[in-house]
C-alpha positions as CSV (number, residue, x, y, z in Angstrom):
1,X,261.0,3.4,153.8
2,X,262.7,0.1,153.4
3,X,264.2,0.1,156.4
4,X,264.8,-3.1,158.2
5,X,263.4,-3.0,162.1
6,X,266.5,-5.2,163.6
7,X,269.1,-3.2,161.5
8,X,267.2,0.0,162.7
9,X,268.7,2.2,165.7
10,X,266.7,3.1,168.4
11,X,265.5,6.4,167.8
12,X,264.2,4.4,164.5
13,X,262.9,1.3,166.0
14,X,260.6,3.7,167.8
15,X,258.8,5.1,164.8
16,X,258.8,2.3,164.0
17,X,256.6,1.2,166.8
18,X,254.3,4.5,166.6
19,X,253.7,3.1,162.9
20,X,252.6,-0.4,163.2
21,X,250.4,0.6,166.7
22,X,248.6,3.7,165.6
23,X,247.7,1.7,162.5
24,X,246.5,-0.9,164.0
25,X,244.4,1.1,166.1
26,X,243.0,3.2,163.1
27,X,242.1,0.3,160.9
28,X,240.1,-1.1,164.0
29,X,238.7,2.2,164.4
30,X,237.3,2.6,160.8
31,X,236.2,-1.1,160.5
32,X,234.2,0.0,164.2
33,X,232.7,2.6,161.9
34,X,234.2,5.6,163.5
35,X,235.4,8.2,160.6
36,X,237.9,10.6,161.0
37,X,236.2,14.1,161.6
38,X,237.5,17.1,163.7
39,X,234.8,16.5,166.7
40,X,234.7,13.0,169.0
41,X,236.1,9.9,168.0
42,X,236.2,10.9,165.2
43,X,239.2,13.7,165.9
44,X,241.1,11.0,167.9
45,X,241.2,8.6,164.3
46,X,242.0,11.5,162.8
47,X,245.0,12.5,164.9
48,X,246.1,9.4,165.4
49,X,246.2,8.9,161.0
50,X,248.0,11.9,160.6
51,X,250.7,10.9,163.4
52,X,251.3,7.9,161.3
53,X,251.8,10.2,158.5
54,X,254.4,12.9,159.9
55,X,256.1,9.8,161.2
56,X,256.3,8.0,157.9
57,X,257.9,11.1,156.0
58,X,260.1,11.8,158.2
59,X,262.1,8.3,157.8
60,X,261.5,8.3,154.2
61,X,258.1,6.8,153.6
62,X,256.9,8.5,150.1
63,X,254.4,6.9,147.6
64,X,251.8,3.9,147.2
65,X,254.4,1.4,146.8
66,X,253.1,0.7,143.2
67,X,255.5,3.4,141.5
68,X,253.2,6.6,141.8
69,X,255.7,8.9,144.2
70,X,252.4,11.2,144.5
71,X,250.6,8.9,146.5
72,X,248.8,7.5,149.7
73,X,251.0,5.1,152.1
74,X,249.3,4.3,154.5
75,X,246.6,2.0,152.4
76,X,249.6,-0.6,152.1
77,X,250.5,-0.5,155.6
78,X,246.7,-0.9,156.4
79,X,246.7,-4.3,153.7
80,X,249.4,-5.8,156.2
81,X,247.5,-4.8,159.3
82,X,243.9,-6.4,157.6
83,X,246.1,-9.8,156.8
84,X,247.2,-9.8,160.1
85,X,243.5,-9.4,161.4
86,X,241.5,-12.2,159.7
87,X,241.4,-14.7,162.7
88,X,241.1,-12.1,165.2
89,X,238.6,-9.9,163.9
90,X,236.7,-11.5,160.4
91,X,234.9,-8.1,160.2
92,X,238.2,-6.3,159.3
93,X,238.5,-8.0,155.9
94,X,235.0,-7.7,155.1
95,X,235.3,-3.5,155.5
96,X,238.6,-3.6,153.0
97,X,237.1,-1.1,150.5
98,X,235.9,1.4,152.9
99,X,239.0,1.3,155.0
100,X,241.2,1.8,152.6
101,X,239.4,4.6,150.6
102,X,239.4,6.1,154.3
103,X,243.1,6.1,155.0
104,X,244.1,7.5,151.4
105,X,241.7,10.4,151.7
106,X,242.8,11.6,154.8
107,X,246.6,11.1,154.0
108,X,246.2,12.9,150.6
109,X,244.2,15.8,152.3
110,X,246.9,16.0,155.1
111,X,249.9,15.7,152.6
112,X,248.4,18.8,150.2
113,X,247.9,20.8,153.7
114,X,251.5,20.1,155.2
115,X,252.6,20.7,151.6
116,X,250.8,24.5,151.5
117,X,252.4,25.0,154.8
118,X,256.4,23.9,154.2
119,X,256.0,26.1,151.2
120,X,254.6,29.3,153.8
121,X,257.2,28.8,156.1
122,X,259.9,28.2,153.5
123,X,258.8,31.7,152.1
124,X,259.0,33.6,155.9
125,X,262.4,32.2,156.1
126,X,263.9,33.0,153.3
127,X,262.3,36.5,153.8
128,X,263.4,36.4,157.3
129,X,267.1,35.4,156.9
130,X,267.7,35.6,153.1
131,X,270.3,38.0,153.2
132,X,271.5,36.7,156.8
133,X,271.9,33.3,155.3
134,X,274.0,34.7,152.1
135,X,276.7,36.7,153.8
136,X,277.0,33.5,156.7
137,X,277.5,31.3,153.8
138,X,280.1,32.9,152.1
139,X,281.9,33.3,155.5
140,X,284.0,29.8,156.5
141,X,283.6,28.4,159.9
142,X,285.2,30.2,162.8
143,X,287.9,29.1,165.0
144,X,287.3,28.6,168.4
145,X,290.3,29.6,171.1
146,X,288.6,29.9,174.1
147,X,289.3,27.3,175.4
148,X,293.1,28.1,175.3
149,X,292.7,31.8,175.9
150,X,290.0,34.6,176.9
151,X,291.7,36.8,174.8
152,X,292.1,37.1,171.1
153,X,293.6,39.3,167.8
154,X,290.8,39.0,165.2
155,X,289.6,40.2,161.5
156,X,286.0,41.8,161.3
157,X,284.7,39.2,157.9
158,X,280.9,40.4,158.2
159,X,278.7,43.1,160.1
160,X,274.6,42.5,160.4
161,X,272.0,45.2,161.1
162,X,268.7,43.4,161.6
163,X,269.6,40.7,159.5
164,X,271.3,42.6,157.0
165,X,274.7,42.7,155.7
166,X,277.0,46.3,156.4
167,X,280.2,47.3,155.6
168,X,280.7,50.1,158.7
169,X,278.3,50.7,161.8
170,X,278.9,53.5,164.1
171,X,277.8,54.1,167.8
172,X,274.7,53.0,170.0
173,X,273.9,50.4,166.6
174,X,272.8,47.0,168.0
175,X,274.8,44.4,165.4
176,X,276.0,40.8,164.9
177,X,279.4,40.9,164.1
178,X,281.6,37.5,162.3
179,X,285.1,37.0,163.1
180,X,287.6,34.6,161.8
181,X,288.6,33.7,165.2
182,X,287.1,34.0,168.3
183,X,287.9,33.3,172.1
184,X,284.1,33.7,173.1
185,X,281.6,30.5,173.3
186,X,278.7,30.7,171.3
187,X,276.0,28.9,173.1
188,X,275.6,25.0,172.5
189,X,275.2,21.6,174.7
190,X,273.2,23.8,177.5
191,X,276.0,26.4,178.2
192,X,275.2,29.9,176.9
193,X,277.0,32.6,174.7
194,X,280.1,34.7,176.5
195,X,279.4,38.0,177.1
196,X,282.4,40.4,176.7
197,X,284.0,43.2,174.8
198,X,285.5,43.7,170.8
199,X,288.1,46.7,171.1
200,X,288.8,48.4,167.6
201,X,292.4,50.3,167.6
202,X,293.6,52.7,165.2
203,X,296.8,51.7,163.2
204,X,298.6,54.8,164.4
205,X,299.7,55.4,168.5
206,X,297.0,52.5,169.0
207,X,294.1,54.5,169.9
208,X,290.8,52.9,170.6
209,X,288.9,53.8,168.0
210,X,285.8,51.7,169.3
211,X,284.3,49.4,172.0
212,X,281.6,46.6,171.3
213,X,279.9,45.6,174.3
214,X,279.0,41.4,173.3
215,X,276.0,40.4,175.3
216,X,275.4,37.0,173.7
217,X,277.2,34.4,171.0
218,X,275.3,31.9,168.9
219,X,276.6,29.5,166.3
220,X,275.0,30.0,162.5
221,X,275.2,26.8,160.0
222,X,277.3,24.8,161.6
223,X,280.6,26.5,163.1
224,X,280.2,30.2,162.6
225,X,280.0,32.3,165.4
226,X,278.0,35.3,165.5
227,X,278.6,38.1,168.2
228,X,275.4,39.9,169.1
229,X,276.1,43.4,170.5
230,X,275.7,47.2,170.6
231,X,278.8,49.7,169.4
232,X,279.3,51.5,172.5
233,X,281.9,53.8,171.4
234,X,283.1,55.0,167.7
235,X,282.5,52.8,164.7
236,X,283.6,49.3,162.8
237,X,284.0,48.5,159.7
238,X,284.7,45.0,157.7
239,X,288.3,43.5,157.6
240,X,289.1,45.7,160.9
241,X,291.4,44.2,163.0
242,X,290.3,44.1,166.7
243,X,290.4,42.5,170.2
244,X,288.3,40.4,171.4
245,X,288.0,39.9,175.6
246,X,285.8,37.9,177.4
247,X,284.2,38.2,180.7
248,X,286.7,36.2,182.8
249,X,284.2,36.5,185.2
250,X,281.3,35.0,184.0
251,X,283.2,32.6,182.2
252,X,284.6,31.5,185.3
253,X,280.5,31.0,186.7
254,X,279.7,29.5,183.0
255,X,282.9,26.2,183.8
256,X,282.0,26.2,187.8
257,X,278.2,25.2,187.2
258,X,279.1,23.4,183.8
259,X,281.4,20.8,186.1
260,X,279.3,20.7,188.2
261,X,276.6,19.4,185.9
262,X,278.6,16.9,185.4
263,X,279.2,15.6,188.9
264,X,275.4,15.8,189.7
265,X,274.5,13.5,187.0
266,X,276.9,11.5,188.1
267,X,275.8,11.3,191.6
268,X,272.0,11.1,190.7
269,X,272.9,7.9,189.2
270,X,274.6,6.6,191.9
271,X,272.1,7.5,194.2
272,X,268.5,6.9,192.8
273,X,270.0,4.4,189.7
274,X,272.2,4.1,186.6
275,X,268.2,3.9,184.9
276,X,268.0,7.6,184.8
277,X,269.4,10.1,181.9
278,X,269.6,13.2,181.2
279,X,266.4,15.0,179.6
280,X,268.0,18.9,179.4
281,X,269.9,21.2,180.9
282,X,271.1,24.7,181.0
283,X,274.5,26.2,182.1
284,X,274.4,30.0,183.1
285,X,276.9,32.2,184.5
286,X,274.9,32.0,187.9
287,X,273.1,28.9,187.8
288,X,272.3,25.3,186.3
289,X,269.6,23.7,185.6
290,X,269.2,19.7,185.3
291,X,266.3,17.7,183.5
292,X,266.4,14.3,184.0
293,X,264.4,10.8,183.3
294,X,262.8,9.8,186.9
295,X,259.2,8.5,188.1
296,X,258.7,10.2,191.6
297,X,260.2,13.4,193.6
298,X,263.1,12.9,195.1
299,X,263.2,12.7,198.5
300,X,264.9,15.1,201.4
301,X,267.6,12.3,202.1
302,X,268.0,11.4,198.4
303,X,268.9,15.1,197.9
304,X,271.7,15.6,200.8
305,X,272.9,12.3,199.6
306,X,273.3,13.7,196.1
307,X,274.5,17.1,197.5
308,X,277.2,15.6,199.7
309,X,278.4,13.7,196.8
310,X,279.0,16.3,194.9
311,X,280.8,18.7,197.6
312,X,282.7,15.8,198.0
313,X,284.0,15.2,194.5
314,X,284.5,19.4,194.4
315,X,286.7,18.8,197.8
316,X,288.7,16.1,196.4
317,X,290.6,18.8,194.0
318,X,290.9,15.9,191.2
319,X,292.5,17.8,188.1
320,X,290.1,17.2,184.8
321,X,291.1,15.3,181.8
322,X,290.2,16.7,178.6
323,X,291.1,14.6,175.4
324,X,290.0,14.8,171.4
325,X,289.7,11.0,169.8
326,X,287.1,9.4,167.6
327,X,284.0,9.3,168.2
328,X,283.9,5.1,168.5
329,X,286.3,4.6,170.4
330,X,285.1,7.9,172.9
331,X,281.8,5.5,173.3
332,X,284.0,2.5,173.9
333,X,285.6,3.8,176.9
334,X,282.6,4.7,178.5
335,X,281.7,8.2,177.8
336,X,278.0,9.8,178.2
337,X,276.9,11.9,175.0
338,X,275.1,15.1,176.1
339,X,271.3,15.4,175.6
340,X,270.6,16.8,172.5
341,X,274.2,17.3,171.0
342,X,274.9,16.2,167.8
343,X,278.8,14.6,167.0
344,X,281.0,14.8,164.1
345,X,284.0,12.0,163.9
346,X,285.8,13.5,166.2
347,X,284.7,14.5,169.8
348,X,286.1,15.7,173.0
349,X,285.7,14.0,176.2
350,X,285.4,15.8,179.5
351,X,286.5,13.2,182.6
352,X,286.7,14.0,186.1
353,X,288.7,10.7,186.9
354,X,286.9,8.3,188.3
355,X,283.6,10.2,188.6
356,X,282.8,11.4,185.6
357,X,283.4,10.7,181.2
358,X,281.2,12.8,178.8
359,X,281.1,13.9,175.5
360,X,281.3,17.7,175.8
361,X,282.2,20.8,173.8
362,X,281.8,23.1,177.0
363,X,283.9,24.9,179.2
364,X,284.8,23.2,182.6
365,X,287.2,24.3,185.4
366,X,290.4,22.4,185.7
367,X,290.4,21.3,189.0
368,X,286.8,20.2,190.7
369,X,288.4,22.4,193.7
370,X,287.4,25.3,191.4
371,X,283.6,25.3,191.8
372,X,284.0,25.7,195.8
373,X,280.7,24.7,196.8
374,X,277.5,23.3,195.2
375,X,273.7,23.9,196.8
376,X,270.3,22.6,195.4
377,X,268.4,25.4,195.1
378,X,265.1,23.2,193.8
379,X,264.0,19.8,192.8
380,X,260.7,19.6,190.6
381,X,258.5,17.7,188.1
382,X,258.0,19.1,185.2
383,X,256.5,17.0,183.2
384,X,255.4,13.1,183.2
385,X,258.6,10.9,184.1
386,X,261.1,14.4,184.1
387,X,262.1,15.8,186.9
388,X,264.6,19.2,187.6
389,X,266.9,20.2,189.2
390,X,268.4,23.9,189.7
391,X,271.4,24.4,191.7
392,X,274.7,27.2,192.6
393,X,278.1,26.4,192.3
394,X,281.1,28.6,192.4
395,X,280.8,32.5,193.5
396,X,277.0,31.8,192.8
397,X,277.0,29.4,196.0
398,X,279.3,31.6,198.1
399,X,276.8,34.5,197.1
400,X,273.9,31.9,197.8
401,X,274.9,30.1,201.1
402,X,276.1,33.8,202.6
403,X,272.2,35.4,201.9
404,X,270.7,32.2,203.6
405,X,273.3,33.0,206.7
406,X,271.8,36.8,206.7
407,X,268.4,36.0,206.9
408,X,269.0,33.4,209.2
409,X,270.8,36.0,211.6
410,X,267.8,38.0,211.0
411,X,265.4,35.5,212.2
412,X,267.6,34.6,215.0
413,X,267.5,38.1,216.3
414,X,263.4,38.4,215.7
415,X,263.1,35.2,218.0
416,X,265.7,36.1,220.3
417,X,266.9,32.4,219.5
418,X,270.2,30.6,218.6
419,X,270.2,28.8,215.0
420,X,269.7,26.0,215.7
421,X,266.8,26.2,218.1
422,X,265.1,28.3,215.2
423,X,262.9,25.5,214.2
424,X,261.2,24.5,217.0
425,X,260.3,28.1,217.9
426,X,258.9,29.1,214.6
427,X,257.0,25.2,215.2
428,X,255.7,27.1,218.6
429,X,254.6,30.4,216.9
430,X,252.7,28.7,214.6
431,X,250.9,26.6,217.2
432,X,250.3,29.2,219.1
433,X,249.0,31.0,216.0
434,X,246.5,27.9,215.2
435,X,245.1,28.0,218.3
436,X,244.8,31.9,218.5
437,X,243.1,31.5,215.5
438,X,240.7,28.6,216.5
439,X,239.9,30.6,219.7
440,X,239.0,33.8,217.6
441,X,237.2,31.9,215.3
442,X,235.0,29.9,218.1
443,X,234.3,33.6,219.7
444,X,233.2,34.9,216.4
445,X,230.6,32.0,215.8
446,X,229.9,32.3,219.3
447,X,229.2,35.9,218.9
448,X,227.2,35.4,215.4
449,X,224.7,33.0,217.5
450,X,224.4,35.3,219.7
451,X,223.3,37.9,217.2
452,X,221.5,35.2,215.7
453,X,219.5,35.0,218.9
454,X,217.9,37.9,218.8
455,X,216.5,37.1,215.0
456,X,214.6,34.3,215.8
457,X,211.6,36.6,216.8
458,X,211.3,38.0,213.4
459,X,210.7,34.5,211.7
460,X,207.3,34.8,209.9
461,X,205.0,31.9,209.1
462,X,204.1,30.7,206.1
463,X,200.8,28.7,205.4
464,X,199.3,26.0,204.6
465,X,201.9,24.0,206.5
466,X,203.3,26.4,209.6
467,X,206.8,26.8,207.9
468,X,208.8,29.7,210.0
469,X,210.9,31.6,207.7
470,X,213.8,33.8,209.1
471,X,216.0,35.6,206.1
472,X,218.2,38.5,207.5
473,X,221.5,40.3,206.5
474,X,223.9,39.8,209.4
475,X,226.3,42.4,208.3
476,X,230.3,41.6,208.4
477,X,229.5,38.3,209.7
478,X,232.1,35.6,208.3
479,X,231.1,32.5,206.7
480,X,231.8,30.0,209.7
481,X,229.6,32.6,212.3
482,X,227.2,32.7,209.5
483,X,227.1,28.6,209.4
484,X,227.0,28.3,213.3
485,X,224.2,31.1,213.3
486,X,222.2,29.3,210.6
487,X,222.5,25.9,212.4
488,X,221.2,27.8,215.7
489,X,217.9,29.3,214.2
490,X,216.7,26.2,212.4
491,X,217.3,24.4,216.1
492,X,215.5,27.3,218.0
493,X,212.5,27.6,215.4
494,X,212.2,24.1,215.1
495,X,210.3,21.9,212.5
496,X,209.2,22.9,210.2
497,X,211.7,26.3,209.3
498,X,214.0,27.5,206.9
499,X,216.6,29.7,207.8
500,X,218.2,32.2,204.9
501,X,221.7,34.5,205.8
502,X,223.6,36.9,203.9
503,X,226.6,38.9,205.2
504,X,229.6,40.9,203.7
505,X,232.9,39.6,205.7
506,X,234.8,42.4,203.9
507,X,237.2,42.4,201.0
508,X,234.3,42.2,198.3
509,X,232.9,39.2,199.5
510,X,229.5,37.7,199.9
511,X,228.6,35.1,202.3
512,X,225.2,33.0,201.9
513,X,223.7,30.4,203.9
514,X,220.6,28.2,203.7
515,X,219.1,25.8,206.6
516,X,216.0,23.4,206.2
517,X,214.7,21.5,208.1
518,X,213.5,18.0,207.7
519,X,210.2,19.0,207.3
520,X,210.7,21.7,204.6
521,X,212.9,19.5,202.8
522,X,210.1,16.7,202.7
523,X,208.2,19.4,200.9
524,X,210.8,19.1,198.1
525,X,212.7,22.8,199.1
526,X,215.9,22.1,199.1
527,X,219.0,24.1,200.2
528,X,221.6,23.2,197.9
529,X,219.3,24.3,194.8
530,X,217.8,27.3,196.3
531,X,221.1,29.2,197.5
532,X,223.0,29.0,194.2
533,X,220.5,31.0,192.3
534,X,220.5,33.5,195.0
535,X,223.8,34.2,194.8
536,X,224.3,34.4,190.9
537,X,222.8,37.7,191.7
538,X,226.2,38.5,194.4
539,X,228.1,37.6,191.4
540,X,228.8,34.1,192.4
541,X,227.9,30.6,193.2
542,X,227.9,27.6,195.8
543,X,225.2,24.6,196.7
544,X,225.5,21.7,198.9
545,X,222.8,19.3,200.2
546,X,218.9,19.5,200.5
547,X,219.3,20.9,204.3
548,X,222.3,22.8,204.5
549,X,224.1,24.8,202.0
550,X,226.3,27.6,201.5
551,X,227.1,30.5,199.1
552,X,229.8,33.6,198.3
553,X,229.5,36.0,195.5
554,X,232.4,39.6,194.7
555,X,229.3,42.0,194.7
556,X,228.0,42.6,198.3
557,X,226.1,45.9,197.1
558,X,223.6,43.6,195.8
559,X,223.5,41.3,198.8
560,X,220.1,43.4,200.1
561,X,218.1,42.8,196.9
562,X,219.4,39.2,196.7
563,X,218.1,38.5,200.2
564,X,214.9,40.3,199.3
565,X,214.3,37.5,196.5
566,X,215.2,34.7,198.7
567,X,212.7,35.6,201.1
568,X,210.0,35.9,197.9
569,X,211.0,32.5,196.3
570,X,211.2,30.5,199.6
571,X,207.9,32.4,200.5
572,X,206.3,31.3,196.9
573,X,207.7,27.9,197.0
574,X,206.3,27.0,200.5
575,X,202.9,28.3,199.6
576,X,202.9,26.5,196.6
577,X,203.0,23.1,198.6
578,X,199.6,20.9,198.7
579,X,198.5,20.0,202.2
């Protein structure tokens, strides 16, 4: 690629890095004698080779090095790692020949196959967008006034049906129409498309001749904005004039949560470290949503902290600073690019004085006082060092905030409390609901023993060693009054016995348990083997030690015949046993 690793950048220096390791660990690897297949070890070489590979194409590594563009790179790459490995491992060098031949069949074989799949895809998309892609081009980029103006005079230059170019569409047609100017924002840096309205006037007495209702704007190569709608009323044609309005309203919610992504990064880094960056976002009319780089939850005092911050910024009313300049010198005074945006020469930079300097092509407010409140609505992981946030600004958190105060009014009229005592009374309730619990489920197993009582005169005996067998269907018994009946019998029949119960608690459920004694498991019955197979036949499963196990199944219709073979097996088992 002949690229030079203390010249490279650091998105560069990093495959860099996934080069030189994963080749390192596949030369091992092969020299170990594990070849790539798609099963074992095997799969892990071979994932790990063609990582190497996508890596390597995508900063420019093509060829053999020795002037044939066709093939295999990665048997150079593994020459450097084999030098490298003669005083470490000898047994590297000796496997040269097999290595090698290893590393240029897989790359070649993964090359043709990425090579039969570019050429598919390439074929879908130009199927796909052929004709959407020829009418865009031919179109030049669209100027953007919105952030200036909600309002706009524009010229109709394309119309799309499904992808494909019109010249007129008339009412109830979904289309994506192309102006040459535009005061809607098409979605980009986490802030989504403007919804609004395209008004089409006749030239005469200014009629409306038709409304286009725009539910969504997205940019197409590069800088042209597409409007994707449905014709509400009349019809449009190309080079019609019209008028485009945007929702003031949702804009409004779009700048109020886009600020205020702003200020919470800001105030995460200033509260759990300058370490952490952002890994995402998204910027809705009613919502926001923040990814960001960070090893643990946050806590309940990290998050008021961060909270506070941020209402206090919004309460400070500090008037925002927006300014164009290069994109140098933007990074030289400070400024924070947005995850995931990509910058021309020239950029504009967002500041909230003192708080606050990002790159940003969004819409903000103009004052922080704007976004009246903000709320954390969640903080999550959501995926190995990422954590996100979602919060309410603006009408979202007045909306938000005055919800919570309804239910809490609620609950403070259920409990017959004030607010702020509503804590430690729900905390009551739900003692008092443990321990009505506890107490209803001491009475049931109290209640199941004594049921349980009254079985133990049905226990049969089983030769040649005096084993007292009980197995009985206790009804709607649940499984903890099945457990403290179970542990009853064996007691009351003593040793040797082993006690089998089934019940159906309700609800589709199955409830088995087995008790042994010492004595029968000396015999070599044990509990935890014997009650799973049983209730396979309940449609379930369970085990659990040699003396005590338990059981549930979804199909208590078969819980009689299930209990029937218990008492067979444990029956067959025992009188199996040599004296």
């Amino acid at each position: 690629a002949l690229v030079s690793y203390s010249k490279a950048d650091n998105a560069m220096r990093t495959n860099l890095k996934v080069i030189g390791d994963h080749m390192r660990a596949v030369v091992y690897l092969i020299s170990d004698g594990v070849i790539p297949s798609n099963i074992g070890r095997g799969y892990v070489v071979r994932r790990l080779i063609r990582r190497v590979v996508r890596t390597g194409r995508l900063i420019g590594m093509r060829g053999d090095g020795h002037e044939n563009s066709e093939g295999a790179f990665l048997p150079s790459l593994a020459e450097t790692v084999i030098s490298l490995s003669s005083e470490i491992d000898p047994d590297v060098e000796s496997r040269r020949k097999s290595i090698l031949g290893e590393l240029q069949r897989e790359e070649l074989r993964f090359v043709q196959t990425l090579g039969r799949g570019e050429k598919l895809l390439d074929e879908l998309l130009d199927e796909a967008l052929g004709n959407e892609t020829e009418i865009i081009k031919s179109i030049p980029d669209t100027e953007f006034l919105g952030y200036e103006s909600l309002f706009a005079t524009a010229v109709v230059k394309g119309i799309l049906i499904n992808g494909n170019p019109v010249e007129n569409v008339s009412e109830g047609t979904d289309v994506e129409i192309l102006l040459d100017r535009t005061p809607f924002y098409a979605e980009s840096g986490g802030q989504v498309g403007d919804n609004g309205f395209l008004y089409v006037y006749g030239e005469e007495g200014g009629k409306q001749n038709a409304v286009i209702e725009i539910k969504d704007v997205q940019k197409s190569l590069g800088n042209i904005f597409v409007h994707k709608g449905t014709i509400k009323q009349g019809s449009v044609e190309v080079g019609k004039k019209i008028d485009a309005a945007v929702d003031g309203k949702l804009r409004q919610g779009a700048k109020a949560h886009h600020t205020a992504t702003h200020l919470l990064q800001s105030a995460l880094k200033s509260v759990i470290g300058s370490e952490t960056s952002q890994a995402g976002s998204l910027v809705a009319f009613d919502r926001l949503r923040f990814d960001f780089s960070f090893h643990r939850p946050l806590t309940e005092k990290e998050l008021l902290e961060i909270e506070s911050l941020v209402n206090q910024w919004i309460s400070d009313a500090t008037h925002l600073e927006t300014n164009v300049m290069a994109l140098q010198d933007a990074k030289n005074a400070g400024a924070t690019a947005m995850f995931g945006e990509k910058y021309g020469e020239q950029v504009r930079v967002v500041e909230v004085p003192g708080v606050s300097m990002e790159l940003c092509g969004g819409t903000h407010v103009s004052n922080t006082a704007e976004i009246r409140g903000f709320k954390i609505i969640s903080e999550q992981g959501i995926a190995s060092g990422v954590r996100r946030i979602e919060a309410v600004a603006g009408d979202a958190f007045v909306e938000y905030v005055c919800s919570r105060d309804n239910y809490m009014r609620h609950l403070c009229s259920s409990l017959k409390v004030k607010a702020e005592d509503v804590n430690s009374r729900v905390e009551t309730i739900v003692e008092e609901l443990r321990t009505a619990r506890n107490e209803a489920s001491s009475l049931r197993s109290k209640i199941a023993v004594l049921k349980a009582a009254s079985l133990a005169s049905k226990a049969v005996l089983v030769e040649p060693h005096n084993v007292r067998i009980l197995v009985e269907n206790m009804g709607d018994v649940d499984a903890d009054g099945l457990k403290s009946a179970a542990e009853h019998l064996v007691g009351t029949l003593q040793d040797p016995a082993a006690v089998i119960l089934g019940s159906s608690p309700g609800d589709g459920k199955v409830s088995l348990v087995a008790a042994f004694s010492p004595g029968v498991v000396k015999l070599g019955v044990q509990a935890g083997k014997f009650v799973g197979g049983i209730a396979k036949l309940c449609g379930g499963g369970g085990g659990g030690k040699p003396n005590f196990a338990q059981a549930g199944g979804r199909k208590p219709e078969n819980l009689p015949d299930a209990l029937e073979k218990a008492r067979a097996e444990i029956v067959a088992a025992l009188s199996s046993k040599a004296s």
